[in-house]
C-alpha positions as CSV (number, residue, x, y, z in Angstrom):
1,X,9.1,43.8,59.4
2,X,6.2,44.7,57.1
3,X,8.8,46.5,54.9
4,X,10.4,43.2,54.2
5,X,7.7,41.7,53.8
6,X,6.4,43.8,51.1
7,X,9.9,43.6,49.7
8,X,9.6,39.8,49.5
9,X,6.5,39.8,48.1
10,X,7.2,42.5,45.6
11,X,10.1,40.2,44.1
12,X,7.9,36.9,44.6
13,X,5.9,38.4,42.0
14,X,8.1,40.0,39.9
15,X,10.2,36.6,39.5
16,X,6.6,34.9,38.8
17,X,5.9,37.4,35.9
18,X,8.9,36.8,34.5
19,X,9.0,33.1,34.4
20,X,5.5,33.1,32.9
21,X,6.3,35.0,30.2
22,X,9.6,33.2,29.4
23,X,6.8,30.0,30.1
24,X,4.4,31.7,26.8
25,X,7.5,32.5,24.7
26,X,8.6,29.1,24.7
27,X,5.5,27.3,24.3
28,X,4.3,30.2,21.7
29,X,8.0,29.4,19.9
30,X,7.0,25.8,20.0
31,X,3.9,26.1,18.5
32,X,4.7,26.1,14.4
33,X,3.3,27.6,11.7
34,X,-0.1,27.1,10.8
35,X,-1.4,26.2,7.4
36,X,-5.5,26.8,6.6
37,X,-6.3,25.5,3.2
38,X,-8.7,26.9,1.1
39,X,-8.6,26.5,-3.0
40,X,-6.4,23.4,-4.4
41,X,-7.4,22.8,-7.4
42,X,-7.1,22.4,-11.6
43,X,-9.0,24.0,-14.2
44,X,-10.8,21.9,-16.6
45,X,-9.4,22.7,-19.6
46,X,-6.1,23.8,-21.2
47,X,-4.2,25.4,-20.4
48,X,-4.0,23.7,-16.8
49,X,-4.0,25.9,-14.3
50,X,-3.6,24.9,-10.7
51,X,-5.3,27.7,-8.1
52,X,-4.2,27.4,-4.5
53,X,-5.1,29.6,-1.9
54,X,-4.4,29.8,2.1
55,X,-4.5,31.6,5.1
56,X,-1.6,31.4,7.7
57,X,-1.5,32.2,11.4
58,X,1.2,34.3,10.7
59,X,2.4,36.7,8.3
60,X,4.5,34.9,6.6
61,X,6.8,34.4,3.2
62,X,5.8,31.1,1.2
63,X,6.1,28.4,-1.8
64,X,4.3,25.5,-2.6
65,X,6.5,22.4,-3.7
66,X,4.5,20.1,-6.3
67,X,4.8,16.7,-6.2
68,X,8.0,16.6,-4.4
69,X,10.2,18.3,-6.9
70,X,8.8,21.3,-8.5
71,X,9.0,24.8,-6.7
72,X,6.8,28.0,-6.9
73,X,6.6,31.5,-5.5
74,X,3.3,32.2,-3.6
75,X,4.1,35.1,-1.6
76,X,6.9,37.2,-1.7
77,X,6.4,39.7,0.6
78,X,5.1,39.0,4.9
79,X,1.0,37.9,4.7
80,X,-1.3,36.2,6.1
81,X,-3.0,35.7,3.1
82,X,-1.9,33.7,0.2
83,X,-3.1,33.0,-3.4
84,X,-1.1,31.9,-6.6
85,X,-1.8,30.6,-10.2
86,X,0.3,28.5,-11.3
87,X,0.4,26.9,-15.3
88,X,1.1,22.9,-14.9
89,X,0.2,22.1,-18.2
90,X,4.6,21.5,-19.0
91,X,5.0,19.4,-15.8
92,X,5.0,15.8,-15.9
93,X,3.5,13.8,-13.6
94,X,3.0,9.6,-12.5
95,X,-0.3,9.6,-11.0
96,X,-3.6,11.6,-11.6
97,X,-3.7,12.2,-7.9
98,X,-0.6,14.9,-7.1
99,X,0.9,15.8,-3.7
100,X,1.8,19.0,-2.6
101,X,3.0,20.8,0.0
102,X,3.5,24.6,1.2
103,X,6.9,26.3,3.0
104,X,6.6,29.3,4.7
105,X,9.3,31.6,6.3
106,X,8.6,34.0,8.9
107,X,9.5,37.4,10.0
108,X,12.7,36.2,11.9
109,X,13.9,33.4,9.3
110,X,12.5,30.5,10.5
111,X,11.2,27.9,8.3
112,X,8.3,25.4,8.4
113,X,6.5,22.6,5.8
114,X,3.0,22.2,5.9
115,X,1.6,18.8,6.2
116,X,0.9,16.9,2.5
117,X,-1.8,18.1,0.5
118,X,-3.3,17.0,-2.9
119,X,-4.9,17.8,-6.1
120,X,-6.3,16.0,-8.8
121,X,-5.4,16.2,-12.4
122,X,-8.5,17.1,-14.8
123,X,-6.6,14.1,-17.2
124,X,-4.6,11.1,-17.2
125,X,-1.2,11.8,-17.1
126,X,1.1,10.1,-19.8
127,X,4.5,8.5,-19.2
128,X,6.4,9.8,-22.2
129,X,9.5,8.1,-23.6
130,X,11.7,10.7,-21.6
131,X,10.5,9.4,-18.6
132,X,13.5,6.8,-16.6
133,X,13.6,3.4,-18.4
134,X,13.6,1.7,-15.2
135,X,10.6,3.5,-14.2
136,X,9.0,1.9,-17.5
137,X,9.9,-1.3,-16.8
138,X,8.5,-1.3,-13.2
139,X,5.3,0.6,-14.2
140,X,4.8,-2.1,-16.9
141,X,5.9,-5.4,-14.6
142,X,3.8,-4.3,-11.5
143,X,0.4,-3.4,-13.2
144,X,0.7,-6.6,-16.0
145,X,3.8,-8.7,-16.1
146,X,5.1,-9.8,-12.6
147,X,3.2,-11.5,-9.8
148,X,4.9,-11.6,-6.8
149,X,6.3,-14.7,-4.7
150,X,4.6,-15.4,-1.3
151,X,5.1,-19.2,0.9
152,X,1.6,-21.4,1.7
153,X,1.5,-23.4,4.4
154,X,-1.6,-25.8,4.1
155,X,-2.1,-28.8,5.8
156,X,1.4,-28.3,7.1
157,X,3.2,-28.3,3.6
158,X,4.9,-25.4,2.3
159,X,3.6,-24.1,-1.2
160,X,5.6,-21.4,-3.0
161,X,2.7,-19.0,-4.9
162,X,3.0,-17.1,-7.4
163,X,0.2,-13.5,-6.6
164,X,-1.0,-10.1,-8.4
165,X,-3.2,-8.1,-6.3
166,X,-4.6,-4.7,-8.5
167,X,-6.4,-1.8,-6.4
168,X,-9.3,-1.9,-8.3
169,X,-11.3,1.9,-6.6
170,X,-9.5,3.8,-4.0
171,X,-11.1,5.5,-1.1
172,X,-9.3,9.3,-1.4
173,X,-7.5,10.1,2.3
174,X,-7.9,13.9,3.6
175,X,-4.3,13.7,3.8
176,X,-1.1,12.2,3.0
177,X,0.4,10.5,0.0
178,X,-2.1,7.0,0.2
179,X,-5.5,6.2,0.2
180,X,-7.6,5.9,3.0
181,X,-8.1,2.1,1.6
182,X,-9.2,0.3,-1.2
183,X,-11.0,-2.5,-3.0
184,X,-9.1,-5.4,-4.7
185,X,-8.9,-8.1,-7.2
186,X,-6.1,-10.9,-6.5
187,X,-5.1,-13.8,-8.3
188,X,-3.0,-16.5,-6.5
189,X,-1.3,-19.8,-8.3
190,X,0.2,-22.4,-6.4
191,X,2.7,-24.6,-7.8
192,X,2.9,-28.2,-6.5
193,X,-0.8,-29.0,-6.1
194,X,-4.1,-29.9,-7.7
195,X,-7.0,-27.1,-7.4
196,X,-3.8,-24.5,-7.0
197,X,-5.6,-21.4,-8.4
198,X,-7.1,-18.7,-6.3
199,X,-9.3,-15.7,-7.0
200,X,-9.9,-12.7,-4.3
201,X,-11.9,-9.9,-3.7
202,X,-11.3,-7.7,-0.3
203,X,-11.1,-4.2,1.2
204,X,-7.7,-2.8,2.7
205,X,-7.6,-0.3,5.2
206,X,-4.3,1.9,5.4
207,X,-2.9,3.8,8.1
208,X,0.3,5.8,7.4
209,X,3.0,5.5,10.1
210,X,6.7,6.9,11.2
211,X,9.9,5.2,10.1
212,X,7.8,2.8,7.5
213,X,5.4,4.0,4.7
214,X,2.4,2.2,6.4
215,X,0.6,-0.4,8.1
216,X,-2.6,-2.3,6.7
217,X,-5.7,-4.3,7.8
218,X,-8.3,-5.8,5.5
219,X,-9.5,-8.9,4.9
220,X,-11.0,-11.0,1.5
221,X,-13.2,-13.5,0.2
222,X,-11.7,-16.1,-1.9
223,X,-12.7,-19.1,-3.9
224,X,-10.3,-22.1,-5.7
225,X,-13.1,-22.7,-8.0
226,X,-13.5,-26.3,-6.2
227,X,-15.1,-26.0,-3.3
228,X,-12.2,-24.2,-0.9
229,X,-14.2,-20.5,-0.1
230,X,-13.9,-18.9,2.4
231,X,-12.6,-15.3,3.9
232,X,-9.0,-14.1,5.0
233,X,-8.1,-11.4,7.0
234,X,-4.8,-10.1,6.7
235,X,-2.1,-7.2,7.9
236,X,0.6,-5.7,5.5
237,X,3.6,-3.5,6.2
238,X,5.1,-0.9,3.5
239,X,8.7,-0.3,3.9
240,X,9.5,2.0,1.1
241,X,8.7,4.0,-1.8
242,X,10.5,3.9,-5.2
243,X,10.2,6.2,-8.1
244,X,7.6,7.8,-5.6
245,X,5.2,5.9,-7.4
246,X,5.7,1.4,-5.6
247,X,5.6,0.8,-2.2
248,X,7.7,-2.4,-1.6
249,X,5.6,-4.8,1.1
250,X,5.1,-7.8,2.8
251,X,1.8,-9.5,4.1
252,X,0.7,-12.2,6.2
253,X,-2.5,-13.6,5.6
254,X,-4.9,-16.5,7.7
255,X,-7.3,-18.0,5.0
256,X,-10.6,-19.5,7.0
257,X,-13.1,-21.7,5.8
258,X,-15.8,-21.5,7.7
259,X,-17.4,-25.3,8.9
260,X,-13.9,-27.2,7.9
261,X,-11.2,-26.2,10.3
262,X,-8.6,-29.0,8.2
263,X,-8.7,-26.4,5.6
264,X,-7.5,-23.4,7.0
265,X,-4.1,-22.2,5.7
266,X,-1.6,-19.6,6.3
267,X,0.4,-17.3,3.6
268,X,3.0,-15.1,3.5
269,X,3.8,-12.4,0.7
270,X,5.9,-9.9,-0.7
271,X,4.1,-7.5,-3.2
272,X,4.7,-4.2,-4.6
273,X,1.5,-1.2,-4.1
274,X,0.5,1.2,-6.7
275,X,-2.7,3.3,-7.4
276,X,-1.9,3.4,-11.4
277,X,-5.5,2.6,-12.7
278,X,-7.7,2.4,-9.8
279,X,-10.9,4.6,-10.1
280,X,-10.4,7.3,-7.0
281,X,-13.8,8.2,-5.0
């Protein structure tokens, strides 16, 4: 009787040592690889020289991939270490601010991407007359030319507005390919009424999420220059990217006015985001 119970005890824990490890293999095989930034940035002057270094939990091969389309080398042989110097002074780029991020490949083959990382230019980049035709014509119509259309609905009548909002300073994000949020200047004109234009100032917080681009809070004082001011908080939605430079969204807004209840209104836009021009801190 104590013989089998030894046995049985004997396999008990044999069968629980080897679940456990099988247990840490899997959640060790789960666990991906792990990406410790230290240097990421530009030299001053020409020729522009971007210096990235890293540590990595593992040993590891790995590339960086600049601004979404241009590959590098970093290491080519198993470290946990990781430095490179790379000349960008040939690339071109669309914003002074420039995403990266950094592939490694481990001793078995398997591959991981880092989270997004960024850099900042030491100059403005230029758009030069190689650059996509259509990319021109968008840069030039969101910053200057077009407003986009939005609906009013004030006193229960629907307005159709005209609106340009411009990012005016940008609050720089740890992470990811947006600011954290930004200050704005907005210009509304509605068509069909007396006292139809409207100025804005207001602070817009951003919070990337899954499947869209992002979602955004802020709110904004405004003025018509006739006695309607008040403040608006609002909520925005970007879909998608194009050009990787305009985020395509829409916006609903509830203008207040504090004291006169009969003058509240509601809006609804469509707009297109860019950071071209606003001063990054």
């Amino acid at each position: 009787m104590k013989k089998y119970f030894l046995t049985t005890l004997f396999l008990l824990a044999t069968s629980y040592s080897i679940f456990s490890q099988e247990d840490f293999e899997t959640q060790s095989d789960s666990i991906g690889m792990e990406v410790f930034l230290i240097d990421a940035y530009v030299k001053q002057e020409p020729p522009y020289i971007f210096i990235l270094s890293f540590y990595t939990s593992e040993v590891c091969l790995s590339n960086v991939i600049i601004d979404n389309k241009y590959e590098y080398l970093v290491s080519s042989g198993l470290s946990e270490a990781h430095s490179a110097k790379i000349d960008i002074t040939a690339l071109k780029f669309l914003d002074k601010n420039v995403s990266f991020i950094i592939e490694t490949i481990d001793s078995s083959g398997k591959k991981n991407k880092s989270e997004s990382f960024e850099f900042d230019l030491p100059y403005e980049p230029i758009i030069s007359e190689g650059s996509s035709i259509w990319t021109l014509c968008l840069f030039a119509g969101s910053v200057f030319v077009l407003p986009m259309p939005g609906l009013m609905d004030y006193s229960s009548i629907g307005y159709y507005t005209l609106t340009k909002e411009i990012p005016i300073i940008s609050f720089r994000a740890k992470k990811g390919n947006y600011p954290s949020g930004y200050i704005a200047a907005e210009y509304t004109y509605r068509f069909g009424d007396e006292n139809n234009h409207y100025l804005r100032f207001g602070y817009k917080k951003i919070f990337p999420i899954d499947y869209i681009e992002y979602i955004s809070a802020g709110v904004s004082a405004y003025t018509n220059f006739s006695g309607q001011n008040g403040f608006a908080p609002e909520v925005s939605l970007g879909w998608f990217t194009m050009f990787d430079t305009f985020t395509l969204y829409t916006r609903y807004r509830y203008n207040y006015k504090p004291g006169d209840l009969n003058s509240n209104f509601h809006e609804i836009n469509l707009g297109l985001y860019t950071r071209f021009f606003s001063l990054y801190l």
